[in-house]
C-alpha positions in Angstrom: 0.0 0.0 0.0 2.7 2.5 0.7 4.0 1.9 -2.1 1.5 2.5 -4.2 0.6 5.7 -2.0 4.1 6.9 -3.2 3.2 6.1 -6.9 0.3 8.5 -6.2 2.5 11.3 -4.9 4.5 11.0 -7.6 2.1 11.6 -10.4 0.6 14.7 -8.4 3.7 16.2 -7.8 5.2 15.3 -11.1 1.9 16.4 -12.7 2.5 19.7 -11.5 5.9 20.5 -12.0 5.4 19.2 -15.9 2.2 21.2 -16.1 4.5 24.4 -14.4 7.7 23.7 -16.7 6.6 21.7 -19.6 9.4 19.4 -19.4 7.4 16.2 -18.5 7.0 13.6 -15.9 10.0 11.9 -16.3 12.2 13.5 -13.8 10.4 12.3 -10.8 9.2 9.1 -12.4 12.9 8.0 -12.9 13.6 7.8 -9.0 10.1 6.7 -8.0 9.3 3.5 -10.4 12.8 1.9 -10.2 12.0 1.8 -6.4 7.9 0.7 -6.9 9.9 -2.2 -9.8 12.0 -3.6 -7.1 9.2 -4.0 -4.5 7.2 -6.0 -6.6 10.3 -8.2 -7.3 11.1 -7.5 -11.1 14.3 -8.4 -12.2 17.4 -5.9 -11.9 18.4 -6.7 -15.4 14.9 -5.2 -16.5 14.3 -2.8 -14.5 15.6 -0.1 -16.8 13.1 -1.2 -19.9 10.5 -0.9 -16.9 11.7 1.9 -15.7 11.5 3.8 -19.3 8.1 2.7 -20.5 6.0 3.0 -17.3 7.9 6.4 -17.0 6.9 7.4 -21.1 3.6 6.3 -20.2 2.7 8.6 -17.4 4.5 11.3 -19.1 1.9 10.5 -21.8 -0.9 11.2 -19.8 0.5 14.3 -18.1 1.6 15.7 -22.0 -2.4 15.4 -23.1 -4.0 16.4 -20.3 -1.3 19.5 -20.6 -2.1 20.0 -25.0 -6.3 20.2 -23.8 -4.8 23.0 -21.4 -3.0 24.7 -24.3 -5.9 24.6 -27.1 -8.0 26.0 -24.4 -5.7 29.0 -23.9 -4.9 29.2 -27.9 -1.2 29.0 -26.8 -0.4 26.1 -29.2 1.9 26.7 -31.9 0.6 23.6 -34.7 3.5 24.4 -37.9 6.9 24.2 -35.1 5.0 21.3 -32.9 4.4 19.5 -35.8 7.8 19.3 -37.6 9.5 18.5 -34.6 7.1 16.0 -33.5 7.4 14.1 -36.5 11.3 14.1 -36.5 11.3 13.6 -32.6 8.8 10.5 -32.9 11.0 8.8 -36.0 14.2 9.0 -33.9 12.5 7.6 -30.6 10.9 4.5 -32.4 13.7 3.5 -33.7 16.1 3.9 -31.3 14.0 2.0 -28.6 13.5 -0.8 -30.5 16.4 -1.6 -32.3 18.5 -0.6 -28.7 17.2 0.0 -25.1 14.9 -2.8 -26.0 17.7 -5.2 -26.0 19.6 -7.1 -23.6 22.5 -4.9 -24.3 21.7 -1.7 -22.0 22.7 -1.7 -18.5 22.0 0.6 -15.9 25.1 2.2 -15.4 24.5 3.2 -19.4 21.2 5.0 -18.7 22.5 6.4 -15.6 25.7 7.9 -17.1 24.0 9.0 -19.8 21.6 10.9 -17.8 24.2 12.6 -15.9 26.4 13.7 -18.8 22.8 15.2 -20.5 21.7 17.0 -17.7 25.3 18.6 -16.7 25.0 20.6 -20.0 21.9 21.3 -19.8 22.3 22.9 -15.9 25.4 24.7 -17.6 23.5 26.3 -20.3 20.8 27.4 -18.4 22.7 28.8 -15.7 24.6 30.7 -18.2 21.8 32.6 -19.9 20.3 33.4 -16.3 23.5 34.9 -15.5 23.8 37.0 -18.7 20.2 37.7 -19.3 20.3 39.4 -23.3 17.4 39.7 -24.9 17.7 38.4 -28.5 15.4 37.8 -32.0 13.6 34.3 -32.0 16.1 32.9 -34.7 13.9 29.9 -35.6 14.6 27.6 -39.1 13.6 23.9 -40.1 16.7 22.7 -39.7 17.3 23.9 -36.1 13.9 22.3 -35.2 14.6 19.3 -37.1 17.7 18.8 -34.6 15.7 19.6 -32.3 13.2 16.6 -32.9 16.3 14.4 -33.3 17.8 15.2 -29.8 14.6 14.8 -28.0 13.7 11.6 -29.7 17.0 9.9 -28.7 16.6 11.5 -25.5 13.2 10.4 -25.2 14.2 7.1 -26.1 17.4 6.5 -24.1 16.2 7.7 -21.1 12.4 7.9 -20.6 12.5 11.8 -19.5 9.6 12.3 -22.5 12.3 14.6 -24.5 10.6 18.1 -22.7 13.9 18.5 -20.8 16.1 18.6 -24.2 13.3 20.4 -26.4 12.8 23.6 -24.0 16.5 24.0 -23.6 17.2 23.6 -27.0 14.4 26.2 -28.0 14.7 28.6 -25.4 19.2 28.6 -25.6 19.6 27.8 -29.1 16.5 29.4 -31.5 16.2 32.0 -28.6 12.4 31.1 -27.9 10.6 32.8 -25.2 10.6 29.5 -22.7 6.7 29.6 -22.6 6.3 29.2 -26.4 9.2 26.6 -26.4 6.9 24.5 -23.0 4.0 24.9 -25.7 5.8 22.7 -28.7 7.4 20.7 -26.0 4.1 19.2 -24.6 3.3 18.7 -28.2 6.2 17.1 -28.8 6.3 15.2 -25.8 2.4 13.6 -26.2 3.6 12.2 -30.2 6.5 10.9 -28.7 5.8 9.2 -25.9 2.4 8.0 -27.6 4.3 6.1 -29.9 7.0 4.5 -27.5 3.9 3.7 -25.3 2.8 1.4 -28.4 5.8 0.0 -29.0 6.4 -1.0 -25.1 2.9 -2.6 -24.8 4.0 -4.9 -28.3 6.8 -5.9 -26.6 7.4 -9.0 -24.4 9.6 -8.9 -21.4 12.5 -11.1 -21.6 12.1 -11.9 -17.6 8.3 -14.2 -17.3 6.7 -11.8 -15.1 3.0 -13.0 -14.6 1.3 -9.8 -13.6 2.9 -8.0 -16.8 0.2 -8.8 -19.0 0.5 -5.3 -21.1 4.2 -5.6 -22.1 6.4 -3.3 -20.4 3.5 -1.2 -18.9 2.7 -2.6 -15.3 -1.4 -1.4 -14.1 0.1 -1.3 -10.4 2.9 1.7 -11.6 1.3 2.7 -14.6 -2.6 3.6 -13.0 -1.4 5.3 -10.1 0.7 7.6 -11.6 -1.3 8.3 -14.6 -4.1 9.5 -12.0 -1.8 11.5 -10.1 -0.7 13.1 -13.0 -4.4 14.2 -14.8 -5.4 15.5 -11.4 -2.2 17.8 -11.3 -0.9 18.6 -14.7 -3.6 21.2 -15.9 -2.5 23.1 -12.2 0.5 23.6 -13.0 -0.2 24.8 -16.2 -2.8 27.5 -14.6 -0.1 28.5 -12.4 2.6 28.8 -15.5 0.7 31.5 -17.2 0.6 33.7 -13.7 4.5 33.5 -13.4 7.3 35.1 -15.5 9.5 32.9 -18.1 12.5 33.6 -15.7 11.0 32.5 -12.5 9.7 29.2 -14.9 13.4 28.6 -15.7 14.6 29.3 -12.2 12.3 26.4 -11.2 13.0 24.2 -14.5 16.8 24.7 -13.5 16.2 23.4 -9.9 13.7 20.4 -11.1 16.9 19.1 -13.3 19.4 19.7 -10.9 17.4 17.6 -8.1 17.1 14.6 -10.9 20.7 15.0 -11.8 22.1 14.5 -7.9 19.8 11.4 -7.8 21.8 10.2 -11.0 24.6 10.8 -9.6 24.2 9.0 -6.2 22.6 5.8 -8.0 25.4 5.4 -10.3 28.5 5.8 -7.3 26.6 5.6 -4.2 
């Protein structure tokens, strides 16, 4: 029961923080499941697959609830989502299947690549906060095209929902105002993690597991967190549009950092 009380928690408060930031569910959901997986006695050599796809799928549920919030607001930005969507979702599909679904990626993998993702991205942020220039959005296909890359190998590789390399990328790099770049983000993040979500439930776990009737998505992780997260995501969202883009990237900045000390502790505690 605790455990699934924590599951619960999870969702609300990573609900919230996705809803406040746009980058997804992920960051919580990648210290909370692993924990929820060993409890119920899943293998260590699969908790990482686990780990990714119940963590995509509550990120998928936090990312729609989050677009309804968006249309409602007429915030979404259809011709930028779209493209990088589409690039973001071609990378991700491919690269979970034809890698992390294999036998071949150990945890110290996802771990360290984690860590070495979300240093840079804690640099670059701090590094605009501290010399705070206003310049010209300078948008172009193929710097959203990268875009859609990165957050699909991202997405993909580490289960985050790709919102944490999309927002940086668009707000540091094609100089987006961080709330347009949260908009295509939750856009992005619902076509991605849509798709994996597909693929993981197609997929057999290597380890017979006889409560994992949906492929990689387990009911007991998978439906507390995805209620958790509907309840919390659109109030976070409400709360976004009352607060300034640098007090959103103060908070985005802290949200990361928390995930990346985690990381860090996992892989050399």
């Amino acid at each position: 029961m605790t455990t699934y009380l924590l599951l619960s928690l999870a969702g609300l408060v990573g609900g919230f923080i996705a809803g406040l930031t746009g980058i997804g569910t992920g960051f919580l959901m990648v210290v909370v499941i692993p924990i929820a997986l060993n409890y119920l006695g899943i293998p260590g050599e699969e908790i990482v697959r686990f780990t990714i796809a119940n963590t995509v799928f509550a990120t998928m549920c936090s990312a729609f609830v989050n677009n309804i919030s968006m249309w409602r607001t007429r915030q979404l930005h259809i011709k930028e989502t779209a493209l990088v969507s589409l690039v973001a979702v071609i990378f991700a599909g491919v690269i979970l299947q034809f890698f992390v679904l294999k036998e071949s990626y150990p945890t110290n993998i996802y771990n360290t690549v984690l860590i070495i993702f979300l240093s840079y991205i804690i640099y670059r942020t701090i590094n605009k906060l501290r010399h705070a220039i206003h310049y010209e959005e300078d948008r172009s296909r193929i710097k959203l095209t990268l875009t859609g890359m990165s957050a699909g190998m991202v997405s993909a590789l580490t289960g985050l929902g790709g919102g944490s390399i999309i927002i940086p990328m668009l707000n540091l790099w094609l100089k987006m105002d961080i709330k347009k770049a949260k908009s295509i983000s939750f856009g992005a993040i619902f076509s991605i993690s849509l798709m994996l979500t597909i693929i993981n439930l197609l997929n057999t776990p290597v380890a017979n597991i006889h409560y994992a009737h949906w492929g990689y998505i387990l009911i007991p992780v998978a439906l507390p967190l995805s209620i958790g997260v509907i309840i919390a995501s659109p109030l976070g969202t409400g709360l976004s549009d009352k607060l300034s883009s640098k007090t959103i990237t103060i908070i985005f900045l802290i949200v990361i950092s928390a995930v990346l000390l985690r990381k860090i502790f996992e892989l050399w505690g």
